[in-house]
C-alpha positions in Angstrom: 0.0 0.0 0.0 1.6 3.2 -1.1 0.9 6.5 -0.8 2.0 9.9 -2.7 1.0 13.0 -2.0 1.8 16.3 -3.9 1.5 19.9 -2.6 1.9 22.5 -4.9 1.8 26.1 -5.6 -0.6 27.9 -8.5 0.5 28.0 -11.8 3.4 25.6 -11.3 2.2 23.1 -13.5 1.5 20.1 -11.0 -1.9 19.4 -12.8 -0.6 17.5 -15.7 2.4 15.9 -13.9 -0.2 14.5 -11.1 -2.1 12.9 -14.0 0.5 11.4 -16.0 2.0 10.3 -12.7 -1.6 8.6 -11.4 -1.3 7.0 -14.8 2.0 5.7 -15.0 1.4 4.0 -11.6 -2.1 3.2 -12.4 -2.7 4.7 -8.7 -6.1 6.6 -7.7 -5.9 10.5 -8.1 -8.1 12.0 -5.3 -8.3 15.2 -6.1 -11.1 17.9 -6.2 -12.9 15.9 -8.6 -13.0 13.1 -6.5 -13.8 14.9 -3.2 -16.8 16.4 -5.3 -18.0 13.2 -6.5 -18.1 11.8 -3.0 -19.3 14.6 -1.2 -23.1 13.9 -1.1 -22.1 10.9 0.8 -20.8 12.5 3.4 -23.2 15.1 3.8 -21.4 17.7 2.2 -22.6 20.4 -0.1 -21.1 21.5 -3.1 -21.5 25.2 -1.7 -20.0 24.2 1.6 -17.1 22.4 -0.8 -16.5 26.1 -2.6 -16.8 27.7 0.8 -14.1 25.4 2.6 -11.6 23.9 0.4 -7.6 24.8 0.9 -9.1 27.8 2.6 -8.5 29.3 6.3 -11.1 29.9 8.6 -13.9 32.7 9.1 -12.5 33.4 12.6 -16.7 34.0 13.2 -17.1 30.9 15.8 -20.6 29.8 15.0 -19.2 30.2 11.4 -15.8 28.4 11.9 -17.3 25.3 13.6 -19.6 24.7 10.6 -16.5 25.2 8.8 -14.5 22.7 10.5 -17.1 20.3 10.1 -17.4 20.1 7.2 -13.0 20.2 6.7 -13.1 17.2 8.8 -15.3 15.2 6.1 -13.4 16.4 3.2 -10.3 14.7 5.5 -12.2 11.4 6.0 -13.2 11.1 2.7 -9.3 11.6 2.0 -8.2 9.3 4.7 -11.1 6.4 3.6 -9.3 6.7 -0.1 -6.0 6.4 1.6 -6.9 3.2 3.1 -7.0 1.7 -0.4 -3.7 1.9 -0.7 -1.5 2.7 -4.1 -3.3 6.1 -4.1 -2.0 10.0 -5.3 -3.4 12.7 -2.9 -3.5 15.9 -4.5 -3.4 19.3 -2.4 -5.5 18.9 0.6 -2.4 18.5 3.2 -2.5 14.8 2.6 0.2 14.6 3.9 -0.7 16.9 7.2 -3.6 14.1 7.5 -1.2 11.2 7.9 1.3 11.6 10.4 4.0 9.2 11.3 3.0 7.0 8.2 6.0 6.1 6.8 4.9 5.2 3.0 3.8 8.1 1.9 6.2 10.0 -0.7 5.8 13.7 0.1 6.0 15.9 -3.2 6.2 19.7 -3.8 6.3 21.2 -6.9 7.2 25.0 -7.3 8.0 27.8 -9.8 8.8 31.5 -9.6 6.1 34.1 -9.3 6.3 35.9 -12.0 6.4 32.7 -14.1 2.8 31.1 -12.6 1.5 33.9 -13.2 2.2 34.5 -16.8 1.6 30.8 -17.2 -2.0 31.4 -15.8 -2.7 34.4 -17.5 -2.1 32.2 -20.8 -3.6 29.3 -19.1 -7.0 30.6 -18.3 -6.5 34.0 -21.3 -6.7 36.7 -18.5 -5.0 39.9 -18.1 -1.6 39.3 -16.5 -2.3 41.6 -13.7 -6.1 39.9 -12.8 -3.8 36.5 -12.9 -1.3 38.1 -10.2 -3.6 38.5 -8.1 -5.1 35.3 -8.2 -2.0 33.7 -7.9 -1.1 36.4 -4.2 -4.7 35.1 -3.1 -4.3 31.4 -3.8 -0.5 31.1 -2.3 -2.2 33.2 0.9 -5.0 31.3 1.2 -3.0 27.8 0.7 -0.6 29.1 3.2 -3.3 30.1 5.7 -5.1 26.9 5.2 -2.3 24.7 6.0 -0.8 27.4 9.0 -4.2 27.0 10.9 -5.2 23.2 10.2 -1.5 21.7 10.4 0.6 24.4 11.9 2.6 23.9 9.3 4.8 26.7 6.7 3.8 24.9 3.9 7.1 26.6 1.9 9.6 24.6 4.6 11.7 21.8 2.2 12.3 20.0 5.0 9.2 19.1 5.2 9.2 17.1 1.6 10.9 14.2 0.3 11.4 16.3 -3.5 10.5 20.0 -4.5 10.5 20.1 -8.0 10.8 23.3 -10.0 9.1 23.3 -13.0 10.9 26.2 -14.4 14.2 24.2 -14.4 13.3 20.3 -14.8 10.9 19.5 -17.6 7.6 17.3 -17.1 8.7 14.7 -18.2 11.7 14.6 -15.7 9.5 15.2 -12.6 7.1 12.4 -13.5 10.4 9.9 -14.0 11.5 11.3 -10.3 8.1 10.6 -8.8 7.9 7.1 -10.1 11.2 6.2 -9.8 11.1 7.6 -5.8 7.4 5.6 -5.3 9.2 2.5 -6.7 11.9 2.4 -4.1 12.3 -0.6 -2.4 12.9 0.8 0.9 9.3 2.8 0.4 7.6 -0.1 -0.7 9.0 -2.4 2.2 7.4 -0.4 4.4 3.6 -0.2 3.1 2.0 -2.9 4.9 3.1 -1.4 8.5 0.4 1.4 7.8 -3.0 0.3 7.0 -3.7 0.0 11.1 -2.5 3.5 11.1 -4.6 4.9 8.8 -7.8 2.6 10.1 -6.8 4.7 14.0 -6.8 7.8 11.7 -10.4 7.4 10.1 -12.0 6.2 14.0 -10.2 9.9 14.9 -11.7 11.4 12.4 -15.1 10.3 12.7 -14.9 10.9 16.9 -13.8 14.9 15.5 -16.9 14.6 13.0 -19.3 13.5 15.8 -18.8 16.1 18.5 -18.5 19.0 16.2 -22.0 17.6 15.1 -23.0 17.4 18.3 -25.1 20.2 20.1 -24.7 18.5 23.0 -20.9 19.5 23.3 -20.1 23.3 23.6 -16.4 22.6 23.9 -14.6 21.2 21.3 -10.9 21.2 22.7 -10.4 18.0 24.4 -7.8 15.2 22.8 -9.0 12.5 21.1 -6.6 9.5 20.7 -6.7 6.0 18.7 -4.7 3.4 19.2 -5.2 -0.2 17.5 -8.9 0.9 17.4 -9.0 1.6 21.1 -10.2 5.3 22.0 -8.5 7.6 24.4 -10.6 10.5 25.6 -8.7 13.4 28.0 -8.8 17.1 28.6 -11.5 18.7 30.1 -15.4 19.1 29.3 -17.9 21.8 31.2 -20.5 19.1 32.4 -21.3 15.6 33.0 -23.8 15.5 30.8 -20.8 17.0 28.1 -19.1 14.3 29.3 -21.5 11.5 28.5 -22.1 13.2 25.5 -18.5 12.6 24.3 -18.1 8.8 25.6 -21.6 8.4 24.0 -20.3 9.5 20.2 -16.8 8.2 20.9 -18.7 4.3 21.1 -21.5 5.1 18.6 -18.3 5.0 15.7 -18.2 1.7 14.0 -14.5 -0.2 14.4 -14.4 1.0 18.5 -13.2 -1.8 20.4 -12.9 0.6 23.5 -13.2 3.7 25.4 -10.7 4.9 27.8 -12.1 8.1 29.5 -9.2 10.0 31.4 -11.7 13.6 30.8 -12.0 15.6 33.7 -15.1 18.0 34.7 -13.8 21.9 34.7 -16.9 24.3 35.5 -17.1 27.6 35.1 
């Protein structure tokens, strides 16, 4: 089970090398498309999709929970594909969703700013200056989405396994480097540790969907923890009746096997 998962900045020209590299694999793409096709399944609008995706927050409370909501099913949709196995995750800080899994392949791919935007203003036939700004907002709001979410600088190479520049290694090239890395023997050896991982991940993830569905729950920051299917609650609620709200949605999530509660009542 292998995973890749490619960030990348607007205009660099990651579209058609995430394709061709999908195809050369013959791996999954799950990209907007996908997350689109999927979303009625998982109770999200194609409004709320617009609203929410690769985007910071409101900072409005009322506004932001809805908001994370509905990020949270956009990750489980992402994290159920992922579970497959031999998958590409494009954009969505795949990679941010799977920590500590050691078969995924993180990708970058880059180019200077002046260059994405000329290449979007012939891209999409715009006026070079409308396609500067739209290039400032998407790098801003791609930035600010992964900042808030991951408390991560998403520009940080360290944080990749390749950055590719499109301005100085062709296509074809970075498609040959992405293969070539996903094909590594030492990558591959190390796909079958991660399927529990990402099966903890999901259970998380569904836990997180629950209680921000939940009216019953006016609190939202207490830890949630999964190990081997096994649930660790902790932090603080306001209430007992909070607190049987949480244990009540932490055991109503199909694969449980158990609930450890370690929360503690803090009142106002």
């Amino acid at each position: 089970m292998a995973i890749i998962t490619i960030s990348r900045e607007m205009g660099s020209g990651g579209i058609p090398i995430v394709h061709q590299v999908a195809k050369e694999l013959g791996y999954t793409l799950v990209d907007g498309d996908v997350i689109r096709d999927a979303a009625k399944n998982y109770d999200l609008s194609q409004e709320a999709l617009q609203q929410i995706d690769e985007k910071p927050p409101a900072f409005v409370e009322k506004l932001d929970r809805q908001i994370e909501l509905n990020m949270n099913r956009i990750q489980l949709i992402v994290l159920e594909q992922a579970l497959k196995g031999d998958v590409l995750i494009y954009g969505r800080g795949g990679q941010d969703l799977l920590p500590e899994i050691s078969s995924i392949l993180r990708v970058r791919v880059i180019a200077p700013f002046e260059e994405r935007v000329e290449r979007w203003a012939q891209r999409e036939w715009i006026d070079p200056d409308l396609a500067r700004s739209l290039v400032r907002k998407s790098d801003q709001q791609r930035a600010g989405f992964i900042k808030y979410y991951f408390d991560r600088n998403w520009e940080n190479p360290i944080e990749y396994d390749m950055v590719i520049n499109t301005i100085r290694i062709t296509n074809e090239t970075a498609v040959k480097l992405i293969t070539e890395a996903a094909s590594d023997p030492s990558f591959i050896a190390k796909a079958h540790q991660c399927k529990s991982k990402i099966q903890d991940l999901i259970i998380q993830k569904k836990i997180q969907i629950a209680r921000l569905d939940d009216d019953r729950i006016k609190d939202i920051w207490f830890n949630i923890d999964v190990t081997d299917c096994h649930v660790t609650l902790s932090g603080h609620v306001y209430s007992e009746a909070e607190r049987q709200a949480v244990i009540s949605d932490a055991t109503s999530v199909t694969g449980v096997t158990g609930v450890t509660d370690q929360l503690k009542i803090v009142s106002y």
